[in-house]
One Martini backbone bead per residue (centre of mass of N, CA, C, O) as a GRO file, in nm:
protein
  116
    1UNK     BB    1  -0.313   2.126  -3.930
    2UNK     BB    2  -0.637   2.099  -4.022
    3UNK     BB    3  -0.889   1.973  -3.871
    4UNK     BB    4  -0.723   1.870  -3.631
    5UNK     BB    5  -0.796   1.688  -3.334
    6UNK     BB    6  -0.759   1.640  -3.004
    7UNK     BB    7  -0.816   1.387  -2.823
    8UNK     BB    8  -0.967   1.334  -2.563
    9UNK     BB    9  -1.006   1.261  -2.234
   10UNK     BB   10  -1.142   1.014  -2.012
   11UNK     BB   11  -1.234   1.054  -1.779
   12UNK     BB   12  -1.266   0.948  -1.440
   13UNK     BB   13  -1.322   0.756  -1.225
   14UNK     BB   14  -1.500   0.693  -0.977
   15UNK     BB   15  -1.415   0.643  -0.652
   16UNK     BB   16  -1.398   0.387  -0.349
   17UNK     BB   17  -1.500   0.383  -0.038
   18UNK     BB   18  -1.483   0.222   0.234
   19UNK     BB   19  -1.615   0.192   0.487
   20UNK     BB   20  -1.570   0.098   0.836
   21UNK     BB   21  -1.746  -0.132   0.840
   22UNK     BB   22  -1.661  -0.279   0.594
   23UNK     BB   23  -1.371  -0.307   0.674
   24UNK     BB   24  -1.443  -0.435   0.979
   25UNK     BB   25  -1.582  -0.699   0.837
   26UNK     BB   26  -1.348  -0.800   0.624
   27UNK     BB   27  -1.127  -0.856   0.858
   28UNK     BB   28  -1.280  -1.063   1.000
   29UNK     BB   29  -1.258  -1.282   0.752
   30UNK     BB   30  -0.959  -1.275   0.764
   31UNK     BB   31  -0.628  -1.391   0.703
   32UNK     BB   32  -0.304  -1.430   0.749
   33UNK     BB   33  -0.227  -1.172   0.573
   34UNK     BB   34  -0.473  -1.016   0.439
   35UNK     BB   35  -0.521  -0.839   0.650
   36UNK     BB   36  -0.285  -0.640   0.676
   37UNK     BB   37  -0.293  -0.560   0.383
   38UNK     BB   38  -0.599  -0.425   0.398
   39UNK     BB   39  -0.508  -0.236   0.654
   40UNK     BB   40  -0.294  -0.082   0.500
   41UNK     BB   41  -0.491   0.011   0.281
   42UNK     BB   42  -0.719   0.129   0.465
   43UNK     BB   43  -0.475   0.332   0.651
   44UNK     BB   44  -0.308   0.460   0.389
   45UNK     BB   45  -0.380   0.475   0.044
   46UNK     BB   46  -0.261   0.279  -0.082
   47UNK     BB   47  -0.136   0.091  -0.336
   48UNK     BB   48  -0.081  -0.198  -0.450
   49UNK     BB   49   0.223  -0.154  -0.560
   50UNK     BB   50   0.321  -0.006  -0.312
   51UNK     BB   51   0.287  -0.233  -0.112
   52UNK     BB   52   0.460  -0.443  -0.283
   53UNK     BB   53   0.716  -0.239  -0.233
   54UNK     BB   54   0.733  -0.329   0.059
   55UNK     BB   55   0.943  -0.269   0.327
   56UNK     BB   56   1.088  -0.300   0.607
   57UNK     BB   57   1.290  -0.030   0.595
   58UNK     BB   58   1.028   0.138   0.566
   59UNK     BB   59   0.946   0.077   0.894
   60UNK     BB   60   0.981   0.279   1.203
   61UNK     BB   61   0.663   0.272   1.358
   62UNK     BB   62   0.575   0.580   1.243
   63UNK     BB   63   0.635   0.498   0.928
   64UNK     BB   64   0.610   0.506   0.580
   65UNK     BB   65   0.819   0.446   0.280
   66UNK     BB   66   0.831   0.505  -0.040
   67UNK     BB   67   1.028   0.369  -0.298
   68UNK     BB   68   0.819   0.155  -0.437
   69UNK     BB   69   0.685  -0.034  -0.716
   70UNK     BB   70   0.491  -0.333  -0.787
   71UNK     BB   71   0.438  -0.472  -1.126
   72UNK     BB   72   0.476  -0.775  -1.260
   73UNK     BB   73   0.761  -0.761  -1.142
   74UNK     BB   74   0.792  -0.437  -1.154
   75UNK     BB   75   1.035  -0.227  -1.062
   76UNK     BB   76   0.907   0.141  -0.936
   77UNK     BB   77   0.848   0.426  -0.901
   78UNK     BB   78   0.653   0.629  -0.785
   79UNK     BB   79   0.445   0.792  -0.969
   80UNK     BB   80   0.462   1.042  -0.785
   81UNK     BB   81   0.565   1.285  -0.553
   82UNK     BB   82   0.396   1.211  -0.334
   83UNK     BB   83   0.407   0.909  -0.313
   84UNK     BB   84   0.721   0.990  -0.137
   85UNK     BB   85   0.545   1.026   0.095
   86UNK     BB   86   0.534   1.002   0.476
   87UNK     BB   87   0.364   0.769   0.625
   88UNK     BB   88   0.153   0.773   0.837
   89UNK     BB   89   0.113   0.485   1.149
   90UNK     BB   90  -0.140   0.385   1.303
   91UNK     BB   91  -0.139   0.194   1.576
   92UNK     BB   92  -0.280  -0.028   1.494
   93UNK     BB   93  -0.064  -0.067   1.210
   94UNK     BB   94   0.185  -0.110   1.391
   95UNK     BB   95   0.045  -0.362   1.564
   96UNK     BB   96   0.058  -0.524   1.321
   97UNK     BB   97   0.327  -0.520   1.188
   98UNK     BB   98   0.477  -0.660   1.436
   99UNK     BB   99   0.355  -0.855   1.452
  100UNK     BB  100   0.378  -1.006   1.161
  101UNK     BB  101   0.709  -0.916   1.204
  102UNK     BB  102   0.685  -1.201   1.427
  103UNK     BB  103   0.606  -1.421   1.243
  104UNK     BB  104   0.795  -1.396   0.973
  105UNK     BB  105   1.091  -1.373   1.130
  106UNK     BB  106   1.350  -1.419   0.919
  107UNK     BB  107   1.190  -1.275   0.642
  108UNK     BB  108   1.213  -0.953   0.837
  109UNK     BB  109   1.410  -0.826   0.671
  110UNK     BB  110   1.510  -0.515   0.499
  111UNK     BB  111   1.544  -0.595   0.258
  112UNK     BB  112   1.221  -0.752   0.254
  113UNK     BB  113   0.949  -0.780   0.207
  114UNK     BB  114   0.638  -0.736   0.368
  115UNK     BB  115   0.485  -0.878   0.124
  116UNK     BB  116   0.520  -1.220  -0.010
   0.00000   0.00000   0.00000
């Protein structure tokens, strides 16, 4: 096929980072869950899907481990192979997690969503 040419993609777009204070206002007006969920966001840079996808059995005080991404309701492998390297987890959000899965109570099973 001649003069027929592969459409390019489109760039991406470019990302953007919260600063820490921006981080420290939201988070002041946040109750939970809302405030974990943006905490554990803001300090391990997952994404939506694979947040959603953290289990208990993920997280052992000292790393989370992403073993899958939910997305619309649908369980899949998080996207690259760098997405399932574990992600180590600095004390504040250690201690919010832990906080977190203590107020879960019964529901902080290890294999039920952290975040639910």
């Amino acid at each position: 096929m001649q003069d027929t040419s592969i459409p390019r993609t489109p760039e991406p777009e470019d990302t953007y980072a919260y600063s820490l204070a921006e981080v420290t206002k939201m988070l002041s007006f946040l109750a939970e869950p809302e405030r974990t969920i943006v905490l554990t966001a803001a300090l391990t840079g997952l994404r939506k899907g694979e947040i959603r996808g953290l289990c208990w059995q993920d997280f052992d005080g000292k790393e989370l481990s992403v073993k899958r991404s939910v997305w619309n309701s649908t369980v899949n492998e998080p996207k690259t192979r760098r997405s399932k390297a574990p992600i180590p987890v600095v004390r504040q959000l250690a201690d919010a997690l832990e906080a977190y899965k203590l107020r879960m109570g019964k529901l902080a099973q290890p294999n039920l969503p952290i975040f639910q």
